[in-house]
C-alpha positions as CSV (number, residue, x, y, z in Angstrom):
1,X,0.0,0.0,0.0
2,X,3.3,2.2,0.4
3,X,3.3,2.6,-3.2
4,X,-0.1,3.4,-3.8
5,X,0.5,6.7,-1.1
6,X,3.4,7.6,-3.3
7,X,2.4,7.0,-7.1
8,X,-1.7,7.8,-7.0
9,X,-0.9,11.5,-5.7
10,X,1.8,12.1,-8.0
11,X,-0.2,11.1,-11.0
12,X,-3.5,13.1,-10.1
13,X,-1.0,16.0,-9.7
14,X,0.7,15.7,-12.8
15,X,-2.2,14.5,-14.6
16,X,-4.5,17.1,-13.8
17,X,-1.5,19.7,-14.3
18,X,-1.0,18.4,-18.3
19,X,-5.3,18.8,-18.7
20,X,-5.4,21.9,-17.5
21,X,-2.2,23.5,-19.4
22,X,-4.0,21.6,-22.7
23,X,-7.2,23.3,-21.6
24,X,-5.5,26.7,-21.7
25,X,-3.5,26.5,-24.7
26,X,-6.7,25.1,-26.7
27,X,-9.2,27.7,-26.0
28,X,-6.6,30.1,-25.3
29,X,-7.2,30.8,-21.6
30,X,-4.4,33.0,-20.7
31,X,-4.4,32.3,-16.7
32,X,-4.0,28.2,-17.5
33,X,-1.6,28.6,-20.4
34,X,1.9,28.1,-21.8
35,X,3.5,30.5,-24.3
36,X,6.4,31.0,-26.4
37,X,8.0,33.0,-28.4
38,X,10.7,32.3,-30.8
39,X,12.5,35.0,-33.1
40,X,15.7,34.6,-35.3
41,X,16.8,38.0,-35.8
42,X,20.3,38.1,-37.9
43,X,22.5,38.4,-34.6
44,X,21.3,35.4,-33.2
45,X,18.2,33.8,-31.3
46,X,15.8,35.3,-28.7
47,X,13.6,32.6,-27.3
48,X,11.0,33.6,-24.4
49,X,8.6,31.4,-22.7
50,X,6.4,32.1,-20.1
51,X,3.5,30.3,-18.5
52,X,0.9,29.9,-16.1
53,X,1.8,28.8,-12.1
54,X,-1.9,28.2,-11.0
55,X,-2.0,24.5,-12.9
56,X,0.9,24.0,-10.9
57,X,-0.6,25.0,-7.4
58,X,-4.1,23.5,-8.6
59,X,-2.2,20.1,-9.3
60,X,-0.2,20.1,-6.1
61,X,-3.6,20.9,-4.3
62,X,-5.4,17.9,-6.2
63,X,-2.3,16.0,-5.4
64,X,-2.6,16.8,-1.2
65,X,-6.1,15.7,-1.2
66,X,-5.8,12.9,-3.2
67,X,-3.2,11.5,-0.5
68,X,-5.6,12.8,2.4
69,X,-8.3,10.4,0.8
70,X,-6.0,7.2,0.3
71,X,-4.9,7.5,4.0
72,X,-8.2,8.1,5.7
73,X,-9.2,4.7,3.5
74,X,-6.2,3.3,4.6
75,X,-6.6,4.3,8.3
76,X,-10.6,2.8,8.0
77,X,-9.4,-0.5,6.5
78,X,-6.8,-1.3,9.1
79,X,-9.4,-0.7,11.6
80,X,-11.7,-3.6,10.5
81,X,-8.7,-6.0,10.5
């Protein structure tokens, strides 16, 4: 069950981080996107990117609760034993 703490959270996080940057960048929501910007001017290369942090908090809160629920079930199951 160690396992299951460590890789559920992680994957909601991450998961629900990747669908909400999609979400942005397809209907161009500007507070849940990634941008860059890429330019080859003749004295070399300016690349900028810039991007949303509130998937990033969002996902990390999905990922807290997601670990809250798994050990609460956790905690109830080893009771009944």
């Amino acid at each position: 069950m160690k396992k299951k703490l460590f890789w559920f959270p992680l994957l909601s996080a991450l998961l629900s981080i990747g669908i909400l940057y999609t979400i942005g960048n397809i209907f161009e929501i500007s507070f849940l996107s990634w941008n860059f910007y890429n330019e080859s001017p003749s004295e070399g290369v300016i690349f900028e990117a810039g991007g949303s942090i509130i998937p990033v908090i969002i996902g990390f809160i999905l990922g807290f609760i997601t670990e809250r629920i798994l050990k609460n079930k956790h905690k109830g199951n080893s009771n009944l034993v």
